[in-house]
ZAMAR-721155 format. One record per residue: x, y, z of N, C-alpha, C in turn; chain. Coordinates in nm, 3 decimals, decimal comma. Example, Ala and Ser with C-alpha at 12.3 -4.5 7.8 and 13.67 -1.06 7.14 Angstrom:
ZAMAR-721155
       n_x       n_y       n_z      ca_x      ca_y      ca_z       c_x       c_y       c_z   chaine
     1,319    -0,569     0,780     1,230    -0,450     0,780     1,320    -0,330     0,780        A
     1,285    -0,225     0,708     1,367    -0,106     0,714     1,290     0,003     0,787        A
END
This chain:
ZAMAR-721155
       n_x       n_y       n_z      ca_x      ca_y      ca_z       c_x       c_y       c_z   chaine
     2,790    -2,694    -6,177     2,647    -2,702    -6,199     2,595    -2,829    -6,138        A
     2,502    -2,798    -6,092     2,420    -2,923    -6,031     2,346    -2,972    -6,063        A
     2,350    -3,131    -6,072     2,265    -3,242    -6,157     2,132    -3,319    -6,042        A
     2,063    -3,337    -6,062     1,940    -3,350    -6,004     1,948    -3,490    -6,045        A
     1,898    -3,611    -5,894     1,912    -3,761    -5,934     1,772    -3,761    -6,042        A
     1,800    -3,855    -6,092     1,673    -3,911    -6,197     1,543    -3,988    -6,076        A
     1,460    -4,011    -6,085     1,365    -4,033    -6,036     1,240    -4,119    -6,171        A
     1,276    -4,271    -6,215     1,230    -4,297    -6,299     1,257    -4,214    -6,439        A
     1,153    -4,174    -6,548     1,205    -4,106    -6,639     1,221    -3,965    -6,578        A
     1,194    -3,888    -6,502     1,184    -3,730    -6,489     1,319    -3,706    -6,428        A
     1,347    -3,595    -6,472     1,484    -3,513    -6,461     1,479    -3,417    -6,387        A
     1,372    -3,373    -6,334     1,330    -3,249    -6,220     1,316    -3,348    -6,089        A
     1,413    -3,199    -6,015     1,416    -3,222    -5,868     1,302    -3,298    -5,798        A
     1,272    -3,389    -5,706     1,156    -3,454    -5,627     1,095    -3,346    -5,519        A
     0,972    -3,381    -5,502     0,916    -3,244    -5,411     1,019    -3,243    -5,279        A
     1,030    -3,382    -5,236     1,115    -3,399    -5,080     1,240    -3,300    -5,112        A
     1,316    -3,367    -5,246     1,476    -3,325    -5,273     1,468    -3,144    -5,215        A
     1,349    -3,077    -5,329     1,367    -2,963    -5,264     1,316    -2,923    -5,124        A
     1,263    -2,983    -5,102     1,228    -2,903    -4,957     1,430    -2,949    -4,873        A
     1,500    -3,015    -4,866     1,582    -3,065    -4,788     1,671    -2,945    -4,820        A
     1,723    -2,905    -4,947     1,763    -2,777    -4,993     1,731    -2,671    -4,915        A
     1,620    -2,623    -4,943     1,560    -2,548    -4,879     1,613    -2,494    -4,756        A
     1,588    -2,610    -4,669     1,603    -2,661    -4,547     1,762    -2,630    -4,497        A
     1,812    -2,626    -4,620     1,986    -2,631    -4,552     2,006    -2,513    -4,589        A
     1,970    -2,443    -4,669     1,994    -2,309    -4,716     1,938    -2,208    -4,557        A
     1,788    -2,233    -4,529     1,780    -2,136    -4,401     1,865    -2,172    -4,264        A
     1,910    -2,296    -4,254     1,965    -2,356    -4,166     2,099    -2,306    -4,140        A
     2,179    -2,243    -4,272     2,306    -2,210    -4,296     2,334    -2,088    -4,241        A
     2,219    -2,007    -4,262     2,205    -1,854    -4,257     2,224    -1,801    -4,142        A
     2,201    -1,832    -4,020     2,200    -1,762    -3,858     2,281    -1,804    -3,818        A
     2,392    -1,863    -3,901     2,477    -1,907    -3,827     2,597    -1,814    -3,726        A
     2,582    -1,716    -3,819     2,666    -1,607    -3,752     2,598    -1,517    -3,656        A
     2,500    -1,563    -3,679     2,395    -1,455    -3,570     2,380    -1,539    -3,448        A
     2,418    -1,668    -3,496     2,430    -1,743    -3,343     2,560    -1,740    -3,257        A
     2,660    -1,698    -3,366     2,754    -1,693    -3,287     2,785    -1,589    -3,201        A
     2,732    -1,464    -3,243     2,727    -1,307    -3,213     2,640    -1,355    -3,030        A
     2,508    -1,443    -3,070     2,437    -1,386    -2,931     2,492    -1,489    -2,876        A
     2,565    -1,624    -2,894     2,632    -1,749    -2,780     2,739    -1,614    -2,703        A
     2,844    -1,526    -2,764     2,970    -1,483    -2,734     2,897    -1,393    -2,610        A
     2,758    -1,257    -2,656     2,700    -1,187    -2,552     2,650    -1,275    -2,407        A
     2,593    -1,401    -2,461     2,566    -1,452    -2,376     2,674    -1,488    -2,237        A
     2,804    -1,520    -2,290     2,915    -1,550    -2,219     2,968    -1,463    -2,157        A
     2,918    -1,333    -2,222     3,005    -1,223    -2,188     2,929    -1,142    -2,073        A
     2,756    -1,187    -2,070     2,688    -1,164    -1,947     2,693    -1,241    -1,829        A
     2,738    -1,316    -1,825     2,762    -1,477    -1,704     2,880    -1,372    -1,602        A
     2,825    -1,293    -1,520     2,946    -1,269    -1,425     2,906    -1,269    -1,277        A
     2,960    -1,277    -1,161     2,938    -1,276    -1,046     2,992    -1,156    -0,959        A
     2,914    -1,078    -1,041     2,937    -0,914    -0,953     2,843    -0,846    -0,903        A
     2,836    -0,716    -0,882     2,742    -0,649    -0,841     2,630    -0,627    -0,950        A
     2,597    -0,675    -1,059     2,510    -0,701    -1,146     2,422    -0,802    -1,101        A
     2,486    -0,952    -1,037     2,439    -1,051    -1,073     2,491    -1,099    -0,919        A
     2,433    -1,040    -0,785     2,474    -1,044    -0,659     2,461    -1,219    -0,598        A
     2,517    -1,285    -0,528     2,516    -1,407    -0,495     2,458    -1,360    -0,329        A
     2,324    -1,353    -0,298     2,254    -1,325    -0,178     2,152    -1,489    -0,135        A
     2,167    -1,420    -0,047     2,047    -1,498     0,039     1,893    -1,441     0,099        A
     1,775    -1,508     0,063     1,680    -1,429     0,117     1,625    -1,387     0,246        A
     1,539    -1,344     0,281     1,522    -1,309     0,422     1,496    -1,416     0,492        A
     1,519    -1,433     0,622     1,437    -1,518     0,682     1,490    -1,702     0,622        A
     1,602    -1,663     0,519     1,610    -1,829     0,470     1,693    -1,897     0,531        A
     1,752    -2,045     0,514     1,824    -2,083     0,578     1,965    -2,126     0,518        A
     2,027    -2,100     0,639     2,230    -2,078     0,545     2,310    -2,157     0,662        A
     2,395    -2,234     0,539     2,476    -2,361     0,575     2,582    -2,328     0,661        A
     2,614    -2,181     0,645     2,754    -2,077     0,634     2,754    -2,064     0,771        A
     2,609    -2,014     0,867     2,619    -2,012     0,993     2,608    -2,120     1,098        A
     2,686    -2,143     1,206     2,620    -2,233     1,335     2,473    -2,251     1,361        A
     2,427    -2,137     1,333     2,270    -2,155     1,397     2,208    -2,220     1,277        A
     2,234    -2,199     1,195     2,107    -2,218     1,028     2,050    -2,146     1,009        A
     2,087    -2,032     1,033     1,996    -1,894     1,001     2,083    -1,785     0,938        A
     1,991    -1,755     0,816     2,091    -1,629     0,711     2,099    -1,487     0,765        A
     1,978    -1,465     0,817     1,945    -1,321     0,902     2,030    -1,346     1,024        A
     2,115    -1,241     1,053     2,221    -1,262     1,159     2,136    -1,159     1,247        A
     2,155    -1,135     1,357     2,122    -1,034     1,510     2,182    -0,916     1,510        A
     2,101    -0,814     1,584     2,215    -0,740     1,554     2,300    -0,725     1,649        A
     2,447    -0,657     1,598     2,563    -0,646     1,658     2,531    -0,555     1,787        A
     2,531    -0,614     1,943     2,507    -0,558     2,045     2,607    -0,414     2,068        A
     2,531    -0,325     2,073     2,540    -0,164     2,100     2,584    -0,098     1,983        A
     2,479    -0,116     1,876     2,477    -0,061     1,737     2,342    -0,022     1,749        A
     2,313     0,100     1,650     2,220     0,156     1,603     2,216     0,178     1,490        A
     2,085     0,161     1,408     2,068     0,173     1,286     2,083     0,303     1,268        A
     2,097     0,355     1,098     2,122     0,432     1,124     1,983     0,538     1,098        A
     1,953     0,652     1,144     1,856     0,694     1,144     1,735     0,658     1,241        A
     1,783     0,603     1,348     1,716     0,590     1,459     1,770     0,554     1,592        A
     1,845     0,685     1,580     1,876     0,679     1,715     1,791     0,729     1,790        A
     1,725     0,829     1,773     1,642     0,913     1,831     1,709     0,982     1,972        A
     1,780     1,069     1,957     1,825     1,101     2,053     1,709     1,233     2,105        A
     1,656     1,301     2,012     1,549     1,391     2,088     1,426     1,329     2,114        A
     1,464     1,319     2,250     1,338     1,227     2,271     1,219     1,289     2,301        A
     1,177     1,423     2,313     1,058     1,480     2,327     1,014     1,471     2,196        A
     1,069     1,490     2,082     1,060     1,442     1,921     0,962     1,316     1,905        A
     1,010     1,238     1,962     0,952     1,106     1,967     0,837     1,052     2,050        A
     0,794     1,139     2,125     0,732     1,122     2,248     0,670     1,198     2,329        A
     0,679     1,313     2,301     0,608     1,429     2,384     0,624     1,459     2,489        A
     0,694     1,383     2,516     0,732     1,385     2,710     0,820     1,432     2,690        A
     0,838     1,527     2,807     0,950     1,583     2,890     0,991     1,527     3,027        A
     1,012     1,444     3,026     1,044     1,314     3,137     0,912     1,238     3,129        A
     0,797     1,250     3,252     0,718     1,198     3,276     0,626     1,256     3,203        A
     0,635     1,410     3,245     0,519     1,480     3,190     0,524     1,517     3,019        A
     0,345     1,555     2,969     0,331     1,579     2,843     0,368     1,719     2,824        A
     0,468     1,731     2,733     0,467     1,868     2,664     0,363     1,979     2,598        A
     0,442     2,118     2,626     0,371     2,209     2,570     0,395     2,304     2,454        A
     0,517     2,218     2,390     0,562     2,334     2,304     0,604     2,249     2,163        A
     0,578     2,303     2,049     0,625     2,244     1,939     0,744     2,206     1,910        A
     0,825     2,137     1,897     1,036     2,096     1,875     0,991     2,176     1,750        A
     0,972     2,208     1,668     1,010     2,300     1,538     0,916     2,444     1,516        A
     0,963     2,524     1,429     0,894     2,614     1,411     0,752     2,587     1,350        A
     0,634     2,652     1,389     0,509     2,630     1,269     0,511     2,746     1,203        A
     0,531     2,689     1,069     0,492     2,820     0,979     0,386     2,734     0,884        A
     0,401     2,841     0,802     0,226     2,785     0,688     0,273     2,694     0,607        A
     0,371     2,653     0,585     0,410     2,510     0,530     0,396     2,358     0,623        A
     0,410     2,390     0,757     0,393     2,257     0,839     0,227     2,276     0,867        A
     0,173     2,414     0,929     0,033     2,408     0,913    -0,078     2,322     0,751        A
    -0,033     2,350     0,673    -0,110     2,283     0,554    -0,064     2,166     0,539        A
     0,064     2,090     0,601     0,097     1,958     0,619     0,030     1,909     0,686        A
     0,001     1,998     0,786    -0,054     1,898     0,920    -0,251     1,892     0,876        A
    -0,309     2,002     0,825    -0,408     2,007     0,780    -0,457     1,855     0,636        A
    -0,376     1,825     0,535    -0,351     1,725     0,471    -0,364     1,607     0,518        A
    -0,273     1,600     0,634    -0,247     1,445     0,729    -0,383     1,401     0,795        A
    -0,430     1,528     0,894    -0,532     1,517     0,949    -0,650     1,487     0,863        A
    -0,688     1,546     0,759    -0,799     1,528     0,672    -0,799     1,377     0,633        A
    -0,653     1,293     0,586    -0,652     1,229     0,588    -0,702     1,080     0,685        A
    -0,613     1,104     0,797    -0,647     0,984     0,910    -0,709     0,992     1,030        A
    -0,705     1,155     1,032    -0,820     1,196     1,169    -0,956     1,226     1,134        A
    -0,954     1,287     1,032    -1,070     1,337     0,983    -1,243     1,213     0,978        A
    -1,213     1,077     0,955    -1,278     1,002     0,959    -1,380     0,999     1,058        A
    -1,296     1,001     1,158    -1,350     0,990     1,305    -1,383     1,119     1,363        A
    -1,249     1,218     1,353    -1,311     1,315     1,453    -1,357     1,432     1,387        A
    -1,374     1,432     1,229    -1,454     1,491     1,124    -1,359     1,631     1,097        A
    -1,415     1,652     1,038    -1,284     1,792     0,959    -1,277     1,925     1,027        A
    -1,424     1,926     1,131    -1,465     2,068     1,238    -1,365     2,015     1,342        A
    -1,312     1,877     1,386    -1,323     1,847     1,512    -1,442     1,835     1,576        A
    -1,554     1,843     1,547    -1,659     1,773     1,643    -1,690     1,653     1,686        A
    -1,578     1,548     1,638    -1,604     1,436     1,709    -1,718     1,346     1,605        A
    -1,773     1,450     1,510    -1,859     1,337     1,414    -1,832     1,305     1,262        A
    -1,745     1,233     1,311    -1,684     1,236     1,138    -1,800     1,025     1,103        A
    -1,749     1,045     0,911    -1,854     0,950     0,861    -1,819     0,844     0,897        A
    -1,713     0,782     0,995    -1,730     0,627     1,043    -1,766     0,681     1,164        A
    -1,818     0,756     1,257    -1,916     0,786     1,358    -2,043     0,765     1,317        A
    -2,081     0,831     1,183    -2,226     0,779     1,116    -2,275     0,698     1,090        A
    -2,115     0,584     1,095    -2,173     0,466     1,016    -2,214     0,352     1,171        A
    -2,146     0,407     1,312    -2,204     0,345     1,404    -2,107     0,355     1,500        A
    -1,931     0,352     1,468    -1,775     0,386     1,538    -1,836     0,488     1,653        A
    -1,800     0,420     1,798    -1,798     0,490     1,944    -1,738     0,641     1,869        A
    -1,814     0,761     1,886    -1,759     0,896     1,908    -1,667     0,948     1,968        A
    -1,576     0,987     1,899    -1,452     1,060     2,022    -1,502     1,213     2,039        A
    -1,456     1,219     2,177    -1,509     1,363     2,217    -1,441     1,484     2,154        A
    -1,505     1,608     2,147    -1,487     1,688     2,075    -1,361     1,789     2,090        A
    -1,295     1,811     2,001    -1,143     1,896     2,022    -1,190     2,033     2,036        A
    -1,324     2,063     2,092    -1,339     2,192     2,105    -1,430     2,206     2,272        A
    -1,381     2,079     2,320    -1,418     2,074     2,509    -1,338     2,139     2,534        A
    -1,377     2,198     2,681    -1,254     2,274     2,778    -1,086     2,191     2,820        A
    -1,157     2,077     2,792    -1,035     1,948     2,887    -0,965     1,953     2,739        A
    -0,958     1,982     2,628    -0,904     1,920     2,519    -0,866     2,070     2,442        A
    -0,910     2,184     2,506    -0,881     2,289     2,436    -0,745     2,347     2,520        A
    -0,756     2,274     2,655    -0,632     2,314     2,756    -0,536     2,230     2,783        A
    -0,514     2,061     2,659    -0,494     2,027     2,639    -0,274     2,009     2,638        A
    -0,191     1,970     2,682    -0,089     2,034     2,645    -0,003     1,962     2,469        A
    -0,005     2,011     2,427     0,030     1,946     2,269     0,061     1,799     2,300        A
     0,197     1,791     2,374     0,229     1,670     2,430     0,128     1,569     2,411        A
    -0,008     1,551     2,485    -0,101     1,485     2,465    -0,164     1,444     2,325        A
    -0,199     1,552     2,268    -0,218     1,484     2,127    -0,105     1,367     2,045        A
    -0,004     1,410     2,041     0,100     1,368     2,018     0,132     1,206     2,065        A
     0,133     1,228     2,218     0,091     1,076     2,264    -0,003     1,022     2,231        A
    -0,124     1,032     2,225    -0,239     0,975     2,162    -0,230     0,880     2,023        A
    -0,170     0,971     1,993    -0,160     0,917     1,789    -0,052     0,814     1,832        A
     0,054     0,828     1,858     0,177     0,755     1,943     0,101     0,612     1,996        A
     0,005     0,620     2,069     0,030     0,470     2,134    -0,118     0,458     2,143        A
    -0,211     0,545     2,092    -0,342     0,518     2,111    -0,416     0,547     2,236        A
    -0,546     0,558     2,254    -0,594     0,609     2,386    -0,777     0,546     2,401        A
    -0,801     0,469     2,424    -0,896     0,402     2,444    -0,970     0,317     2,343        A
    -1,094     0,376     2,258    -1,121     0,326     2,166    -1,020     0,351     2,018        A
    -0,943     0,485     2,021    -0,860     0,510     1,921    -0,732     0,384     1,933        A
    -0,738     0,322     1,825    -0,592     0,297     1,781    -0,511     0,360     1,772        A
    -0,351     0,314     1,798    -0,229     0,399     1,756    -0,216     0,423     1,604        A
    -0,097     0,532     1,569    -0,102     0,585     1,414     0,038     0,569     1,393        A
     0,112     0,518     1,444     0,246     0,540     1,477     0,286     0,529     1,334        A
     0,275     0,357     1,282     0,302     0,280     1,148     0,258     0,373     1,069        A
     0,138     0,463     1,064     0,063     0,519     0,952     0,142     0,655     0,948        A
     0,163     0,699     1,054     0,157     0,878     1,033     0,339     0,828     1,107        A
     0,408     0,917     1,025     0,552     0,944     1,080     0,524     1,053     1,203        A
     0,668     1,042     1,256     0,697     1,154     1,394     0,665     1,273     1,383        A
     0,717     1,329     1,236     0,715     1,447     1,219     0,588     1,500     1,139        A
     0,492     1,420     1,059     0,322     1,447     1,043     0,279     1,435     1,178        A
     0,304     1,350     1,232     0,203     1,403     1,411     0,240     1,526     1,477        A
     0,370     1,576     1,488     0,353     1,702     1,485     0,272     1,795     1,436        A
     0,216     1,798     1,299     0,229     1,901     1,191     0,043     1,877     1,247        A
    -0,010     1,751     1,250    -0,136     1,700     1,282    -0,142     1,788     1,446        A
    -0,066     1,783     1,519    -0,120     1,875     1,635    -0,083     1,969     1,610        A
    -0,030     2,051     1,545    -0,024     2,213     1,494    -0,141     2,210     1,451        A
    -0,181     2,180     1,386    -0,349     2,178     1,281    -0,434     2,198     1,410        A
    -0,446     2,066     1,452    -0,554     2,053     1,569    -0,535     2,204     1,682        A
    -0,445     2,252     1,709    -0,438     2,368     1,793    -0,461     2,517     1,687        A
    -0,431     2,447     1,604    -0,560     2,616     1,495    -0,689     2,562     1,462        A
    -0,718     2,442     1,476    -0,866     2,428     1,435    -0,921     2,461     1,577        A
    -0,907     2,412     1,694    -0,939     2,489     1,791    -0,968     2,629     1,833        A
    -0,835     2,658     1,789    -0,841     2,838     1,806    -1,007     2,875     1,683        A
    -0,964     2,835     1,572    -1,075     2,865     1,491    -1,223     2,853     1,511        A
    -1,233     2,758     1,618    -1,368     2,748     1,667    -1,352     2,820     1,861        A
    -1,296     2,873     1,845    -1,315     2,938     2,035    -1,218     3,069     1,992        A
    -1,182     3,125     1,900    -1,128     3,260     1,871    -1,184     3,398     1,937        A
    -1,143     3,471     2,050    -1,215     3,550     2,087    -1,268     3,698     1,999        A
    -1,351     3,730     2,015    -1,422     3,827     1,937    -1,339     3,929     1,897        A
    -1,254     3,999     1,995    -1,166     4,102     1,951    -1,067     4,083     1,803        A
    -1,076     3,962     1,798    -0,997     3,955     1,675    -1,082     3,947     1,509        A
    -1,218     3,914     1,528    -1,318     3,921     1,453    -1,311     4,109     1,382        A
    -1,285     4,113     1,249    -1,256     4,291     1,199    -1,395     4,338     1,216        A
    -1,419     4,447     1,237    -1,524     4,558     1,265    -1,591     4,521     1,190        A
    -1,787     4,525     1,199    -1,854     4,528     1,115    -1,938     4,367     1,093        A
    -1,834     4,301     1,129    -1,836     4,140     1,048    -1,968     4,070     1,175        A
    -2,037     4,021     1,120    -2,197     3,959     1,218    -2,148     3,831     1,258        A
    -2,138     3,802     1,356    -2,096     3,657     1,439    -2,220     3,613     1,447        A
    -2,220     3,457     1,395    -2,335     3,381     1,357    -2,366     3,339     1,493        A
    -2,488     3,302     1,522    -2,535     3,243     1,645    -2,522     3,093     1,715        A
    -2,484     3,065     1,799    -2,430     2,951     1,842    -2,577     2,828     1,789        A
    -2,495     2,702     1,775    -2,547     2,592     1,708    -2,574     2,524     1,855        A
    -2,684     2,415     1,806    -2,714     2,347     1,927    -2,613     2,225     1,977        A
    -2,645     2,193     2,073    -2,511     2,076     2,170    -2,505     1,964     2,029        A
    -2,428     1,935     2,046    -2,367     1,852     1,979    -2,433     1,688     2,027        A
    -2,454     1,633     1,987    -2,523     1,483     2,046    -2,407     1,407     2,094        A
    -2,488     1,279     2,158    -2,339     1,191     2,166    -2,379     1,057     2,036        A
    -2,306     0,981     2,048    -2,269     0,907     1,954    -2,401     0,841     1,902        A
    -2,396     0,848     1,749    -2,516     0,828     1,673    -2,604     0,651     1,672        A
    -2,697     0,657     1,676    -2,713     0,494     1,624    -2,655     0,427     1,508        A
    -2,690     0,323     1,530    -2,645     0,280     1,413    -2,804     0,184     1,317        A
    -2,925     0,215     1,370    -3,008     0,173     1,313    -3,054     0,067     1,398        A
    -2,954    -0,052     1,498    -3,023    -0,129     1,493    -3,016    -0,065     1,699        A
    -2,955     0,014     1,759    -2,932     0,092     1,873    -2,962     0,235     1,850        A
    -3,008     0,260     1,959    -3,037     0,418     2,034    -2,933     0,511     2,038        A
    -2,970     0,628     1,985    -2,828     0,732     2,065    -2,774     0,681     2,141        A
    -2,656     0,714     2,179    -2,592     0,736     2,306    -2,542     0,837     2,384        A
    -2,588     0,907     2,506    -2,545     1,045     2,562    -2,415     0,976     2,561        A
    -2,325     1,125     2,584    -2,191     1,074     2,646    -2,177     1,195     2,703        A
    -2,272     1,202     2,819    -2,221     1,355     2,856    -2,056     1,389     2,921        A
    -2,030     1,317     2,939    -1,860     1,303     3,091    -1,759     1,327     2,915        A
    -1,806     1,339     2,783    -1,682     1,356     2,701    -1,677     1,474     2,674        A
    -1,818     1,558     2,738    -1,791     1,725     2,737    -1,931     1,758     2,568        A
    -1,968     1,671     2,540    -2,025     1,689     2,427    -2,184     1,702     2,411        A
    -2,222     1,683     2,565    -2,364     1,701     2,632    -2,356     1,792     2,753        A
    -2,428     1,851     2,793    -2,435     1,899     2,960    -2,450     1,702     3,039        A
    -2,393     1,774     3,181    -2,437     1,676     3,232    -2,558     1,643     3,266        A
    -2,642     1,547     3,292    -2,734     1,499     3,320    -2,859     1,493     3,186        A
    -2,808     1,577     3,058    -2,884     1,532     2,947    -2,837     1,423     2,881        A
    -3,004     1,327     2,804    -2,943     1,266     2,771    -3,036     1,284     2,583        A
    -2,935     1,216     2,492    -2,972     1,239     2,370    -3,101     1,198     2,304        A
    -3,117     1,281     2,186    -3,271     1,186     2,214    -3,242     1,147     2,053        A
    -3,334     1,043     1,997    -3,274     0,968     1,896    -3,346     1,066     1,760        A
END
């Protein structure tokens, strides 16, 4: 049994005495719970494939002659997945010249791919008809000429293909944006949206009223603080008209 010091006449514990009690009593208690998470702790400390000993990109390492962690690559290696050995795949060319034929089959799964892609990154510009007036044309963007001219309807796939590939005047390239195989699927699209707007009549079913042709198409819009612009030479005016604002 435990005797409590005297404190003058009183025989009860001092406020300090108990709090120090107290104090050793919660102090006592985790002790085993400290030992449980010190042992996990020890038992996580390893130098494996958990806990990899790397270097970052681009940093610098003591290990090489040069001081550089990023090594070169090993001369006449290829990564893997780019070799590109079909090179019309990659390029549209068939040596010099642009191709005319799709490397894969189109069926209605690469058609609605390629329809998707296009809506996506063509559509801006050369608008969802292909007429060349999509809403950053509205907003003032030089007009690209229309995928439903003679020069672009006789077009050989190849060409589209290159286009997106490396770009073609005011268009930027898409290369980074659109993979090899969406630019395909994007000129499958573009050669049925064509057909869809120049489809000859015989294929139209009996009965059905063919709407009446729409007027020329303008060339590139103002932008509020400039005038139309004809562009007749992109096929999107007759020649010698010019737009009127």
């Amino acid at each position: 049994m435990k005797t409590w010091p005297t404190v003058g006449k009183s025989a009860e514990p001092t406020k300090w005495m108990t709090r120090i009690l107290r104090m050793r009593r919660v102090l006592s208690l985790p002790a085993g719970f400290t030992l449980i998470a010190l042992l996990a702790l020890l038992a996580g400390c390893r130098e494996d494939m958990q806990v990899q000993p790397r270097i970052d990109p681009l940093a610098q390492s003591d290990f090489f002659e040069d001081g550089r962690a990023a090594r070169p690559l090993i001369e006449g290696t290829i990564a893997r997945g780019h070799l590109r050995t079909d090179t019309y795949f990659y390029t549209g060319r068939l040596g010099k010249d642009e191709g005319d034929v799709m490397p894969f089959p189109v069926t209605r799964e690469v058609l609605e791919r390629g329809r998707e892609r296009y809506n996506i990154y063509c559509a801006p510009c050369h608008a969802r008809t292909g007429d060349g007036n999509g809403m950053i044309v509205q907003r003032g963007y030089r007009r690209p000429p229309s995928y439903h001219i003679d020069r672009l309807r006789t077009a050989p796939l190849g060409h589209f293909f290159d286009v997106m590939t490396n770009g073609f005047g005011a268009m930027p390239d898409y290369a980074a944006q659109v993979s090899p195989y969406d630019r395909w699927t994007i000129v499958a699209y573009i050669r049925a949206l064509q057909f869809s707007q120049d489809a000859p009549a015989s294929l139209v079913p009996a009965g059905t009223q063919l709407p009446s042709a729409g007027p020329p198409i303008p060339g590139t819009p103002g932008t509020g603080a400039t005038p139309v612009q004809a562009e007749p030479a992109s096929g999107n005016l007759p020649a010698g008209q010019e737009a009127k604002p």
